[in-house]
DOFIZA-505982 format. One record per residue: x, y, z of N, C-alpha, C in turn; residue in three letters; residue number from 1. Coordinates in nm, 3 decimals, always signed. Atoms other than C-alpha are relative to their C-alpha. Layout:
<pts>
PT_X_Y_Z_X_Y_Z_X_Y_Z_ALA_NUM
...
</pts>
This chain:
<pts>
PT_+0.110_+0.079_-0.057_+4.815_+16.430_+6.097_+0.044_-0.058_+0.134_UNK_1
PT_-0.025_+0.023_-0.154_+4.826_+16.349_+6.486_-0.040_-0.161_-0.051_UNK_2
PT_-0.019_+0.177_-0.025_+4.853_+15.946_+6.589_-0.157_-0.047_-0.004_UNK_3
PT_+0.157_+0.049_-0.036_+4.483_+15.979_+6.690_-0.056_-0.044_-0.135_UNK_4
PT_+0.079_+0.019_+0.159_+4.398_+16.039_+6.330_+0.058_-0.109_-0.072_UNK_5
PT_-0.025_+0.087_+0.063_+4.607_+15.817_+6.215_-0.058_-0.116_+0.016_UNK_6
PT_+0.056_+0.154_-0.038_+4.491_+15.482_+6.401_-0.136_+0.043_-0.086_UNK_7
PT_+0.085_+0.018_+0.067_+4.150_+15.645_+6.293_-0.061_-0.034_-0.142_UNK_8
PT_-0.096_+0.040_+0.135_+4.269_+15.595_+5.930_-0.030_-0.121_-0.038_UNK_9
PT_+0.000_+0.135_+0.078_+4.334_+15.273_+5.933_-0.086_-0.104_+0.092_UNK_10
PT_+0.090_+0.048_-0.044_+4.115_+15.161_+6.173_-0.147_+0.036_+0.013_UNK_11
PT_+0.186_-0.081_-0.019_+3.685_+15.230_+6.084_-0.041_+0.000_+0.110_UNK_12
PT_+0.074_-0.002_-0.116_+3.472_+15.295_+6.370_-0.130_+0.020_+0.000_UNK_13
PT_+0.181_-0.019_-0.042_+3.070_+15.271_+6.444_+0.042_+0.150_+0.041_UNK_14
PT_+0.089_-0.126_-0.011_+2.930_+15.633_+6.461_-0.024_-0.015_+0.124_UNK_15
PT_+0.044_+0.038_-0.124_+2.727_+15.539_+6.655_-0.096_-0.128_+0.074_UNK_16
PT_+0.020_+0.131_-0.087_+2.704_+15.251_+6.924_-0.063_+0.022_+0.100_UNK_17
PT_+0.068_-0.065_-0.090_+2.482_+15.379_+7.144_-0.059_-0.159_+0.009_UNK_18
PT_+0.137_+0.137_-0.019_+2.252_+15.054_+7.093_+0.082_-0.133_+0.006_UNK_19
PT_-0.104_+0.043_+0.016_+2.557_+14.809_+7.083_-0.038_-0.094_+0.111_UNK_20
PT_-0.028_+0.121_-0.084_+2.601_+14.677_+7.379_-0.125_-0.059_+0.074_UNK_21
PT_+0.106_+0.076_-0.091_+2.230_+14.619_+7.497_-0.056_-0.130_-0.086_UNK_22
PT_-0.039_+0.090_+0.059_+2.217_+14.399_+7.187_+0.066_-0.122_+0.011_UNK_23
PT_-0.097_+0.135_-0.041_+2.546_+14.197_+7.255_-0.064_-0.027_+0.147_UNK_24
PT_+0.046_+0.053_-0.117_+2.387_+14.141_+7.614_-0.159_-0.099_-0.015_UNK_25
PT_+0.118_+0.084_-0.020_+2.073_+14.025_+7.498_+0.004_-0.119_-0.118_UNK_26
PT_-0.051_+0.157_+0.048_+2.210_+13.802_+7.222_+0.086_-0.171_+0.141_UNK_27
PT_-0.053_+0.057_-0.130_+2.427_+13.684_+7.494_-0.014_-0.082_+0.059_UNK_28
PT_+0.099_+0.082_-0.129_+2.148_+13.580_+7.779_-0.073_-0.108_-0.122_UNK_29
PT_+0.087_+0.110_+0.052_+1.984_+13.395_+7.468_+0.080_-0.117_-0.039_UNK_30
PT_-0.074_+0.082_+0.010_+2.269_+13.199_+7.412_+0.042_-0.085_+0.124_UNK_31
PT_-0.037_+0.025_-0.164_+2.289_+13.140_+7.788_+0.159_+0.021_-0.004_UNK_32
PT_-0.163_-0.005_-0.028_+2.679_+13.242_+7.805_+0.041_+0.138_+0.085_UNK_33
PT_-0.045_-0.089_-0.072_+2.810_+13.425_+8.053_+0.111_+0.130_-0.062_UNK_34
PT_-0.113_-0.029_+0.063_+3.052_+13.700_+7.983_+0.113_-0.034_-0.022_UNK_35
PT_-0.123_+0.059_+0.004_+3.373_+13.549_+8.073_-0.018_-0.106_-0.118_UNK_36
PT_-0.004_+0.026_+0.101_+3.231_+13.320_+7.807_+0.031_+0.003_-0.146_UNK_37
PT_+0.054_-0.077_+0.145_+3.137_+13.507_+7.546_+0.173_+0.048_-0.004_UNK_38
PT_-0.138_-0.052_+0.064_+3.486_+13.703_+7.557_+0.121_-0.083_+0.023_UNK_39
PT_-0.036_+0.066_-0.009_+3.635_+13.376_+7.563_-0.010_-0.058_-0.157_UNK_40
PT_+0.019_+0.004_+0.108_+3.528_+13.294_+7.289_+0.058_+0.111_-0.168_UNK_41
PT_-0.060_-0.116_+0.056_+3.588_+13.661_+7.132_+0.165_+0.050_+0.044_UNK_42
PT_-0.153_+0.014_-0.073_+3.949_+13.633_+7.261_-0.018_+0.144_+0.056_UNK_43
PT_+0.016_-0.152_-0.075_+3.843_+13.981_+7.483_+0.019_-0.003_+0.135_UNK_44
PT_-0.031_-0.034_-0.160_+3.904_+14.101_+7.817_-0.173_-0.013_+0.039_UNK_45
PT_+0.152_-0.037_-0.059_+3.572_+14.034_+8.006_-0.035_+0.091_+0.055_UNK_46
PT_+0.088_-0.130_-0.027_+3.549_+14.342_+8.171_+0.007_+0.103_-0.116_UNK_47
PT_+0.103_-0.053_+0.095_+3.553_+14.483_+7.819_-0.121_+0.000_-0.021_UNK_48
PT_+0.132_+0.035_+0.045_+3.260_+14.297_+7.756_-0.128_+0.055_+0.103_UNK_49
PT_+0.074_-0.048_-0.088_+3.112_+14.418_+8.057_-0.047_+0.149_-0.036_UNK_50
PT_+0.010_-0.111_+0.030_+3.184_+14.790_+8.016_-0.045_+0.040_-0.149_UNK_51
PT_+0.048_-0.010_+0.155_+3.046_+14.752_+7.632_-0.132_-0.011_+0.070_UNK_52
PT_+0.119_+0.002_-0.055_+2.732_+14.644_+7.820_-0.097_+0.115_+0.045_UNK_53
PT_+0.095_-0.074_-0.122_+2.687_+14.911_+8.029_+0.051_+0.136_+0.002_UNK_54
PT_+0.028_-0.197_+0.038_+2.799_+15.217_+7.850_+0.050_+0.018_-0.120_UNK_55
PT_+0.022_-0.042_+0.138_+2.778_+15.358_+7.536_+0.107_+0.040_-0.023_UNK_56
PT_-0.100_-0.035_+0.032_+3.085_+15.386_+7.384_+0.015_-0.051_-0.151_UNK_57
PT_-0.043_+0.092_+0.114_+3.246_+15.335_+7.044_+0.038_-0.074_-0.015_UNK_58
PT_-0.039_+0.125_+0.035_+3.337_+15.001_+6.901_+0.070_+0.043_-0.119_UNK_59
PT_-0.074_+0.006_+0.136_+3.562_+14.925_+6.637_-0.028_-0.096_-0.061_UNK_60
PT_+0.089_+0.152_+0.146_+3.456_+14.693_+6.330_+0.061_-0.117_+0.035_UNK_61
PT_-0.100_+0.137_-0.078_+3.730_+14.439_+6.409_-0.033_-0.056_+0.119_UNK_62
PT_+0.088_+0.074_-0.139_+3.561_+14.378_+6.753_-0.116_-0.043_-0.007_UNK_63
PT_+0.094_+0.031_+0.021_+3.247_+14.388_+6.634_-0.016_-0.142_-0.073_UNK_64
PT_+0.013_+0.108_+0.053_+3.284_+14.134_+6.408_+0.068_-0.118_+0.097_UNK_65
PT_-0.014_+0.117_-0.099_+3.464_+13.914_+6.645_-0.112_-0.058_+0.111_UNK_66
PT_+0.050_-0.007_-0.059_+3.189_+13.963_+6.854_-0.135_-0.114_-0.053_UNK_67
PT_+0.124_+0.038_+0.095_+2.927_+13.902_+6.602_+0.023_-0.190_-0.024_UNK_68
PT_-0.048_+0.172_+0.001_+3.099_+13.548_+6.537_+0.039_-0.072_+0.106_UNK_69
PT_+0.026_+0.058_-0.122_+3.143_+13.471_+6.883_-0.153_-0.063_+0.024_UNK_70
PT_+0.150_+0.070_-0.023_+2.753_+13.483_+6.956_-0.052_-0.033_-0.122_UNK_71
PT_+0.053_+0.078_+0.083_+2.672_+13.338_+6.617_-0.100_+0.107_-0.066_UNK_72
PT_+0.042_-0.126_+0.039_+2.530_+13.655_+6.489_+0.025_+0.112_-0.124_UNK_73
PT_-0.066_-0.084_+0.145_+2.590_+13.948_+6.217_+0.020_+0.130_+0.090_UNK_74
PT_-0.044_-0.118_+0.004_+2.730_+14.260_+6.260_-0.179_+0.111_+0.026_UNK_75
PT_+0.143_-0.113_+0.057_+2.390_+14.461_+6.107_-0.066_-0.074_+0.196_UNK_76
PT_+0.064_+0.036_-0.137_+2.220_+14.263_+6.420_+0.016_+0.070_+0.081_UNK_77
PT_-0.072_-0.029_-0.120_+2.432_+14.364_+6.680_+0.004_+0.169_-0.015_UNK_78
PT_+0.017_-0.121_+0.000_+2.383_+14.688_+6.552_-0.160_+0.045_-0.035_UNK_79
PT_+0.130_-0.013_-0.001_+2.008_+14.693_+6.580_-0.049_-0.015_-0.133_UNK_80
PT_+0.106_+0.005_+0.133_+1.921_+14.585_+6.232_+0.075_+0.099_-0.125_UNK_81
PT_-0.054_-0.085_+0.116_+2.017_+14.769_+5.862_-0.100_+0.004_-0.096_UNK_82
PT_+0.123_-0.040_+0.107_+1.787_+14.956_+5.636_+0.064_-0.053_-0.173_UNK_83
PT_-0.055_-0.038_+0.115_+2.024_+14.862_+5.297_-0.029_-0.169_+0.020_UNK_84
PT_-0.016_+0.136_+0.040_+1.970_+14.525_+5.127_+0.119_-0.084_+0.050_UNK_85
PT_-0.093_-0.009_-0.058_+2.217_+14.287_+5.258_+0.088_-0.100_-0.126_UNK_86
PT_-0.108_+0.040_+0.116_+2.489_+14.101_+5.034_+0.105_+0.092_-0.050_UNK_87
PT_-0.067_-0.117_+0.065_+2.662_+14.445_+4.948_+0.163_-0.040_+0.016_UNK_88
PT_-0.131_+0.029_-0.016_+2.977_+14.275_+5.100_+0.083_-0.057_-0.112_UNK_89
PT_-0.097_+0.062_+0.089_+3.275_+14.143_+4.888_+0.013_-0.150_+0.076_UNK_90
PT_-0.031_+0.135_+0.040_+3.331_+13.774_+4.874_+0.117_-0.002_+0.110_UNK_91
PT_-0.071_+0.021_-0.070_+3.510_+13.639_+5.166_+0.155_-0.086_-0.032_UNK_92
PT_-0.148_+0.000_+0.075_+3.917_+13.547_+5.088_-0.017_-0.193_-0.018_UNK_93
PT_+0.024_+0.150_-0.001_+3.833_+13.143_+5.145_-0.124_-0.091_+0.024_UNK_94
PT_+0.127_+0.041_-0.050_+3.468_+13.073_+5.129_-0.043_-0.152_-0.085_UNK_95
PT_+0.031_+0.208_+0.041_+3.296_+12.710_+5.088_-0.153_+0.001_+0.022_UNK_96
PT_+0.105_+0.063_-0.021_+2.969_+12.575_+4.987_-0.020_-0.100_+0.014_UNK_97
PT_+0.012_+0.154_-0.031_+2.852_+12.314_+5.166_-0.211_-0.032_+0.008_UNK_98
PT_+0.106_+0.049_+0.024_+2.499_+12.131_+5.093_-0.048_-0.079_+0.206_UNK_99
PT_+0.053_+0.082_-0.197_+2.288_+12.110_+5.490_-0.087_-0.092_-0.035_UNK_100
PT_+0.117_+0.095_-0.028_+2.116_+11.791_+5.572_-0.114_+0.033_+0.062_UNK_101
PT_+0.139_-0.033_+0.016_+1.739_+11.819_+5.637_-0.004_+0.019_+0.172_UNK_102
PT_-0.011_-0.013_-0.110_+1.839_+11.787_+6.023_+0.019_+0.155_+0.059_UNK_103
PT_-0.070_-0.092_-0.012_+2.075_+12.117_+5.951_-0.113_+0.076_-0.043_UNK_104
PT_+0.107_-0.094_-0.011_+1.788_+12.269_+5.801_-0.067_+0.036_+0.079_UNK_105
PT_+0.094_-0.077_-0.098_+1.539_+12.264_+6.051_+0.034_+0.028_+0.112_UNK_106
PT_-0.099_-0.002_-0.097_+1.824_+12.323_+6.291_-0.040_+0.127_-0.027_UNK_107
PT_-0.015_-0.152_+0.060_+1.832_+12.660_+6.092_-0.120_+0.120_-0.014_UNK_108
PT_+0.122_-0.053_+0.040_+1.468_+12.753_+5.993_-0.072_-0.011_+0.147_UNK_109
PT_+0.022_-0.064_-0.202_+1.425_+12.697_+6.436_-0.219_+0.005_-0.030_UNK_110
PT_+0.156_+0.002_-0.006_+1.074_+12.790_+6.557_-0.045_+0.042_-0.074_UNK_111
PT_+0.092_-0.106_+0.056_+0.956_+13.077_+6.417_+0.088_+0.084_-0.095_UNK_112
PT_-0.079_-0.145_+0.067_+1.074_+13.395_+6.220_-0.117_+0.062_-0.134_UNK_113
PT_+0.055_-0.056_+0.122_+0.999_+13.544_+5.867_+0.052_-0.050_-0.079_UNK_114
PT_-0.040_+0.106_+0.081_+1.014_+13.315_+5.569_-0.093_+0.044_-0.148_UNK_115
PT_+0.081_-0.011_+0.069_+0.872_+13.329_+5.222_-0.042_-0.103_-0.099_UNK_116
PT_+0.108_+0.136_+0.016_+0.606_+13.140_+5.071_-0.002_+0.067_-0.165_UNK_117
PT_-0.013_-0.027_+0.198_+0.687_+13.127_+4.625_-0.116_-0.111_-0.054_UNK_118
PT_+0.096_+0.107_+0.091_+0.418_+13.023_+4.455_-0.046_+0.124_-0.162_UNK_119
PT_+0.012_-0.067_+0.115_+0.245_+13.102_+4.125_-0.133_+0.064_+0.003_UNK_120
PT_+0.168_-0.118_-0.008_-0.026_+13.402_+4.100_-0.038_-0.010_-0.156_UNK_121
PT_+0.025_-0.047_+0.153_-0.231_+13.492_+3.769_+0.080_+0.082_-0.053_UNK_122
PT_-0.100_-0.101_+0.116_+0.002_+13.775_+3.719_+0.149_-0.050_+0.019_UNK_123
PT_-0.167_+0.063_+0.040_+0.328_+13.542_+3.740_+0.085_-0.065_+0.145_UNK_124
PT_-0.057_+0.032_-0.106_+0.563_+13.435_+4.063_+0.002_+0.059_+0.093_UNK_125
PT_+0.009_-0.164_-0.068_+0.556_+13.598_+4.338_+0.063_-0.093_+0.148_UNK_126
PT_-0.098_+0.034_-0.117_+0.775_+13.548_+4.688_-0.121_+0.090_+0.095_UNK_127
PT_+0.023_-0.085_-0.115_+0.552_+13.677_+4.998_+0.035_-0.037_+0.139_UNK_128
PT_-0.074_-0.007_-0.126_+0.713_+13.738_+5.343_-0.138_-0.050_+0.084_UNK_129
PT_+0.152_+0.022_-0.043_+0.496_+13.569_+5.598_+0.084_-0.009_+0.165_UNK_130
PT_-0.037_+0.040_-0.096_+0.538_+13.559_+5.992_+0.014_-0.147_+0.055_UNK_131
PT_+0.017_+0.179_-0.013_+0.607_+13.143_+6.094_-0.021_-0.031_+0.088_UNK_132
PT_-0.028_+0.007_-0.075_+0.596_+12.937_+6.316_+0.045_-0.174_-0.042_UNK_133
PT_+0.003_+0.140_+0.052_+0.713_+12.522_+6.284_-0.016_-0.067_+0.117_UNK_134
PT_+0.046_+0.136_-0.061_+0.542_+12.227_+6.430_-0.001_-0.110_-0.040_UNK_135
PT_-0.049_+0.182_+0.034_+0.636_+11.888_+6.425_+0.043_-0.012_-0.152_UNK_136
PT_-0.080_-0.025_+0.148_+0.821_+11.980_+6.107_-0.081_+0.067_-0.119_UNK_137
PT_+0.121_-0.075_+0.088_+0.540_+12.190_+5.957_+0.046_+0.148_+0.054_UNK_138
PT_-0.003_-0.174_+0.003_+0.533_+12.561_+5.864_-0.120_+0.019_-0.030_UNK_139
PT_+0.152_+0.014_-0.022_+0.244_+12.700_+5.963_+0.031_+0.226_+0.033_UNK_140
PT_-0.012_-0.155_+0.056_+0.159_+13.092_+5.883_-0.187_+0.041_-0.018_UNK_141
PT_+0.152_-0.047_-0.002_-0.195_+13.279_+5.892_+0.016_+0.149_-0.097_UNK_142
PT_+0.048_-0.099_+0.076_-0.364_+13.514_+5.632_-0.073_+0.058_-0.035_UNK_143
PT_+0.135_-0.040_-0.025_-0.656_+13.676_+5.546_-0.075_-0.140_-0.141_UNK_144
PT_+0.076_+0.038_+0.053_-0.933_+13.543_+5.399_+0.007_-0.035_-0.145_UNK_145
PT_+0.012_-0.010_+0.206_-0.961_+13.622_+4.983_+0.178_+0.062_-0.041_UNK_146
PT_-0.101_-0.058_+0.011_-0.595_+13.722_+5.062_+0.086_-0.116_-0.124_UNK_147
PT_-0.060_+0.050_+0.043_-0.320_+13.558_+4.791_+0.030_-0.129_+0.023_UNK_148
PT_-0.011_+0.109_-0.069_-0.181_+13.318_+5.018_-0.127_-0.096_+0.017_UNK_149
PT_+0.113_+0.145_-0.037_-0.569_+13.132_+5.095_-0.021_-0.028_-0.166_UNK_150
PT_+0.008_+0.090_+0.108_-0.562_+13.075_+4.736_+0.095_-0.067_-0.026_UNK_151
PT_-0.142_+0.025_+0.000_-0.240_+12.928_+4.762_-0.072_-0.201_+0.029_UNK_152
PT_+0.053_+0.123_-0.058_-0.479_+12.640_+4.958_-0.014_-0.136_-0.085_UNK_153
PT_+0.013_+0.136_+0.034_-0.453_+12.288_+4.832_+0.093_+0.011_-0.143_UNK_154
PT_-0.087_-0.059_+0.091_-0.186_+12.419_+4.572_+0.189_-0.063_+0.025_UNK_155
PT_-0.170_+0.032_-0.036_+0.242_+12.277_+4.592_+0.039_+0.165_-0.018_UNK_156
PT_+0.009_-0.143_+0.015_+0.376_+12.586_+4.669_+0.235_+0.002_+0.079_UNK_157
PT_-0.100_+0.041_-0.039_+0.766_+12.651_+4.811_-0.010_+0.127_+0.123_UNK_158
PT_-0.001_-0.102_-0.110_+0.883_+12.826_+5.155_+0.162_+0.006_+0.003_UNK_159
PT_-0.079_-0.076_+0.048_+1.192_+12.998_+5.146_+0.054_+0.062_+0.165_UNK_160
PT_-0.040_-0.058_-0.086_+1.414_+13.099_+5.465_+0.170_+0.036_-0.001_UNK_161
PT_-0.174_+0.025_+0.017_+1.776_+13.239_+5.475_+0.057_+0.104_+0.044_UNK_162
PT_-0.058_-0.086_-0.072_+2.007_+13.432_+5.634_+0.102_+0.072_-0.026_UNK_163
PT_-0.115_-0.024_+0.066_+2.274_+13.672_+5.540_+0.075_+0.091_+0.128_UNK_164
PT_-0.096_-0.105_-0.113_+2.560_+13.791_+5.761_+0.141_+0.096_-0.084_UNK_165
PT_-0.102_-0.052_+0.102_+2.783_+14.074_+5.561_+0.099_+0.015_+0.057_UNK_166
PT_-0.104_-0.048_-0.044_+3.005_+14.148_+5.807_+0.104_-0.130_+0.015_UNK_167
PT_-0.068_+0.142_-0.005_+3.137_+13.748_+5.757_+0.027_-0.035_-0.164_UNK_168
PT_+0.001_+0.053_+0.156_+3.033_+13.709_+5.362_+0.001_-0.147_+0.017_UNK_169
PT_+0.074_+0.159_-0.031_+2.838_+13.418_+5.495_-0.132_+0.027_-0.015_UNK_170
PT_+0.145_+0.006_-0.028_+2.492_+13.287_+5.493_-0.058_-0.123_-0.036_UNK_171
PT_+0.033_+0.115_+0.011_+2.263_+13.014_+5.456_-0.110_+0.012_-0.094_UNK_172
PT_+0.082_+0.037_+0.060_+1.956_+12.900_+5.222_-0.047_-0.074_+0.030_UNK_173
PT_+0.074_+0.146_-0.063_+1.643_+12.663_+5.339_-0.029_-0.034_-0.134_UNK_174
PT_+0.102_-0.010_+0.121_+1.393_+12.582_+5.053_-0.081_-0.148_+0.042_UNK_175
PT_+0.063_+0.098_+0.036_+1.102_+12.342_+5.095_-0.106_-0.027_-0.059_UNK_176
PT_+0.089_+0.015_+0.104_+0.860_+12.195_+4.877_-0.124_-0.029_+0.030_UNK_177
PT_+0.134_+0.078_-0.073_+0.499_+12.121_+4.992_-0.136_+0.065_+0.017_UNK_178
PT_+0.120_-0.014_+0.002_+0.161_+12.126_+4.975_-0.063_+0.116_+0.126_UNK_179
PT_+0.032_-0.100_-0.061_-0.017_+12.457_+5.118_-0.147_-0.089_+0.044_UNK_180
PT_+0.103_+0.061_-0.029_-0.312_+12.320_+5.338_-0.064_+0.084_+0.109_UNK_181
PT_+0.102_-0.067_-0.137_-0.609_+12.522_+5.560_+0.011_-0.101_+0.108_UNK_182
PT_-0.008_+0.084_-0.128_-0.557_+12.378_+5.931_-0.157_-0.005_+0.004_UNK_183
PT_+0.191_+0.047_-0.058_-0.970_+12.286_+6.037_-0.021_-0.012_+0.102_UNK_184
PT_+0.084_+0.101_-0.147_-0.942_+12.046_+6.288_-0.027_+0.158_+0.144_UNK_185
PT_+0.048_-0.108_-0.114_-1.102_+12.282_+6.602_+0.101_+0.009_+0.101_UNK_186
PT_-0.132_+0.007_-0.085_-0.822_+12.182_+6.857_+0.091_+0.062_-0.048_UNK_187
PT_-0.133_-0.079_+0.083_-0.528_+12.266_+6.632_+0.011_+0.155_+0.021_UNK_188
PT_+0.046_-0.080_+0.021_-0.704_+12.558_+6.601_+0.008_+0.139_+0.156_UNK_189
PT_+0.008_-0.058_-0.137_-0.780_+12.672_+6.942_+0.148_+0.004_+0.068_UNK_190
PT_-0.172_-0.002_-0.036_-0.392_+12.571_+7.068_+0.055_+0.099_-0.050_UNK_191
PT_-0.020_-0.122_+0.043_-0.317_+12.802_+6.805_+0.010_+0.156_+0.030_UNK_192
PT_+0.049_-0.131_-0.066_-0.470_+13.079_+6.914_+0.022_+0.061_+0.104_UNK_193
PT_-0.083_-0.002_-0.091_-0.376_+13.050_+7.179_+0.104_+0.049_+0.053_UNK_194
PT_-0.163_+0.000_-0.034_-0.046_+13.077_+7.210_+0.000_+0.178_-0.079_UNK_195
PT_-0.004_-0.121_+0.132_-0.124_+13.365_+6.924_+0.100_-0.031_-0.070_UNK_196
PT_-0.106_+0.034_+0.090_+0.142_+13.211_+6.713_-0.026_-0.075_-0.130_UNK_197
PT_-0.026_-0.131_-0.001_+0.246_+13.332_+6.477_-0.106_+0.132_-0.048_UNK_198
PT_+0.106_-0.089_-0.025_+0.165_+13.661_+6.486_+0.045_+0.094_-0.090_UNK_199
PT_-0.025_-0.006_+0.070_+0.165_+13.828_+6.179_-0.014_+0.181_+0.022_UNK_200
PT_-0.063_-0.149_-0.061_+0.358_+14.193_+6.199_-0.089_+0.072_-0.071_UNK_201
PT_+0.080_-0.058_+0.064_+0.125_+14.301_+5.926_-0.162_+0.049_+0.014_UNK_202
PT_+0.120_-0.003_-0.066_-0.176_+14.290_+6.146_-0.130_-0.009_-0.067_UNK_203
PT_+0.055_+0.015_+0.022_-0.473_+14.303_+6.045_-0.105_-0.104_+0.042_UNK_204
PT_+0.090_+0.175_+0.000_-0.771_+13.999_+6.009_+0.039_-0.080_-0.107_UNK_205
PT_-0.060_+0.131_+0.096_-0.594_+13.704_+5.913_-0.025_-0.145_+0.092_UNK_206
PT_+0.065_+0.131_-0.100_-0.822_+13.409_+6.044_+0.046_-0.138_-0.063_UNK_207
PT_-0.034_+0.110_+0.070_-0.694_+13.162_+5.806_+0.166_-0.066_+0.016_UNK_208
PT_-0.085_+0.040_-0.022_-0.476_+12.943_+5.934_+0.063_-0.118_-0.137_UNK_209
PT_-0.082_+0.070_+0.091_-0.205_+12.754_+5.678_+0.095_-0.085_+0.014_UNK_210
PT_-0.088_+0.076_-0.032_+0.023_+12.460_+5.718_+0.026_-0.044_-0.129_UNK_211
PT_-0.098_+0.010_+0.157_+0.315_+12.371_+5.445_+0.082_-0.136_+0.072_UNK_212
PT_-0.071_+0.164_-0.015_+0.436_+11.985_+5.514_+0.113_-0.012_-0.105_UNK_213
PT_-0.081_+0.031_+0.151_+0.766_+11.992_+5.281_+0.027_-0.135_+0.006_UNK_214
PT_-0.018_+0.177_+0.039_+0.788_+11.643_+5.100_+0.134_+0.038_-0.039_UNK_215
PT_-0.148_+0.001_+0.038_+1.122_+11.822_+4.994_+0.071_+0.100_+0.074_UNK_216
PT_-0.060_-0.132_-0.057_+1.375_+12.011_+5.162_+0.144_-0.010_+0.027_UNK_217
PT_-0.131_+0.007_+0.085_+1.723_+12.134_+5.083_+0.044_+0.130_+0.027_UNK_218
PT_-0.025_-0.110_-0.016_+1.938_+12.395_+5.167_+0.161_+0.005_+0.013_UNK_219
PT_-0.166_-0.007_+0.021_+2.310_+12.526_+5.127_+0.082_+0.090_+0.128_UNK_220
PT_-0.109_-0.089_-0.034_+2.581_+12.765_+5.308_+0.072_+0.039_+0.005_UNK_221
PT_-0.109_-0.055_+0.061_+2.825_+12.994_+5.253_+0.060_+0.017_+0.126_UNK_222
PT_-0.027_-0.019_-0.078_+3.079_+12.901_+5.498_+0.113_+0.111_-0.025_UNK_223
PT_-0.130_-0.040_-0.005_+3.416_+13.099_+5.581_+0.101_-0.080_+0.122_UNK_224
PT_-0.115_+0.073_-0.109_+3.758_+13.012_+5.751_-0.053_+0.068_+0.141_UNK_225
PT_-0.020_-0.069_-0.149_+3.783_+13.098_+6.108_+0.114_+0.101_-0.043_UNK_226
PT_-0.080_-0.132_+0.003_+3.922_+13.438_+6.183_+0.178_-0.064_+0.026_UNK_227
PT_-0.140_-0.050_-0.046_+4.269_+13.485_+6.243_+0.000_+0.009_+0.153_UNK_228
PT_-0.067_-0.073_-0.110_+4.443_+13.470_+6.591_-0.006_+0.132_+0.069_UNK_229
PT_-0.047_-0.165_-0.026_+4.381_+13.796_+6.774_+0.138_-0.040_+0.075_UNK_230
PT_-0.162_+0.021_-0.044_+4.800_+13.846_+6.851_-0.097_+0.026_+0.164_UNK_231
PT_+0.034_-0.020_-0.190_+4.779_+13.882_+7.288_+0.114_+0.105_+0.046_UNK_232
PT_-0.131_-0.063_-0.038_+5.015_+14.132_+7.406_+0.075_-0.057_+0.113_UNK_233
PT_-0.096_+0.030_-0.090_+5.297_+14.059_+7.640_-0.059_+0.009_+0.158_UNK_234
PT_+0.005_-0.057_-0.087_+5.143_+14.222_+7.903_-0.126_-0.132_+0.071_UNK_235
PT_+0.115_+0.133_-0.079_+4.843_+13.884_+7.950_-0.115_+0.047_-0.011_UNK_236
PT_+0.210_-0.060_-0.032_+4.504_+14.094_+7.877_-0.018_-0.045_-0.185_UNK_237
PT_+0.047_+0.067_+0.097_+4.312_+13.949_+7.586_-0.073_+0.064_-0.042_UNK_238
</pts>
């Protein structure tokens, strides 16, 4: 077996990274961090980070993930997303649950995204994915008409947001508790619309707007240690 094969051996490699680095650049700009930042953070040479940018090359998992935990991110992300359920990872060597304050939550659950709304149907429990958006500490989501969710209306119902990063064997849990309510007032309404937010990927006619006020809300995370030291070689490049 030649050296090549060997490193390949013991070191995995992305297939393919074709989509890689326009990713880490646009996590990046949303973080506002420059490169010298960012691979400051990722103990990297910045004109790595550059030339990852700006041409398609392979990565190695070990970078990636440094990468991924630099900009606060997952792996699957940074690699445009993953079709396989996520959790498949093994249990990280020193992981810790810690209980977030209601601050840390809506730190976490942010503007918008995809969240799910558990309540109880005639035929039993049911979790549905809904597009969000939060205002003044309200989750607020549109549906159709005779759809599930508008019977959900004037009902305690729970909303559900959480995040899993495998390539860390981390992640977080929201959960809040609260009354499902039709928005009315005409203003609300119109602002709404406005903005088109949110905008629900499932398209359709979904005129019924929904706001979820949690009277409770509670949520955990699965932290890990910080990585390991990348060693520096002698030579001063990082």
């Amino acid at each position: 077996m030649s050296n090549h094969e060997t490193a390949r051996t013991r070191q995995p490699r992305v297939d393919d990274p074709g989509d890689v680095g326009r990713h880490v650049a646009r996590r990046r700009e949303e973080l506002g961090l420059t490169r010298e930042e960012t691979a400051a953070r990722a103990q990297m040479d910045p004109h790595y980070i550059e030339y990852l940018e700006t041409t398609a090359v392979p990565v190695d998992l070990s970078a990636l993930m440094r990468l991924a935990h630099a900009l606060q991110t997952s792996v699957g992300a940074l690699l445009g997303g993953e079709n396989l359920a996520p959790g498949s990872a093994t249990a990280a060597e020193r992981p810790s649950l810690a209980q977030l304050t209601p601050d840390e939550c809506w730190a976490r659950v942010s503007a918008r995204g995809v969240g799910r709304v558990v309540l109880v149907t005639p035929e039993g429990p049911a979790a549905l994915p809904v597009n969000y958006r939060i205002v003044d500490r309200t989750v607020i989501f549109r549906t159709g008409e005779e759809g599930v969710l508008a019977h959900a209306v004037g009902h305690e119902v729970g909303f559900e947001v959480d995040r899993i990063d495998d390539g860390r064997s981390s992640g977080w849990s929201v959960l809040g508790i609260g009354v499902a309510e039709r928005i009315t007032d005409p203003e609300q309404l119109a602002g709404l619309a406005e903005r088109m937010q949110p905008t629900p990927w499932a398209g359709g006619d979904r005129p019924v707007w929904v706001s979820i006020r949690p009277s409770r809300l509670s949520g955990r995370e699965v932290r890990t240690g910080e990585p390991d030291p990348v060693p520096r070689s002698r030579g001063g490049t990082r």
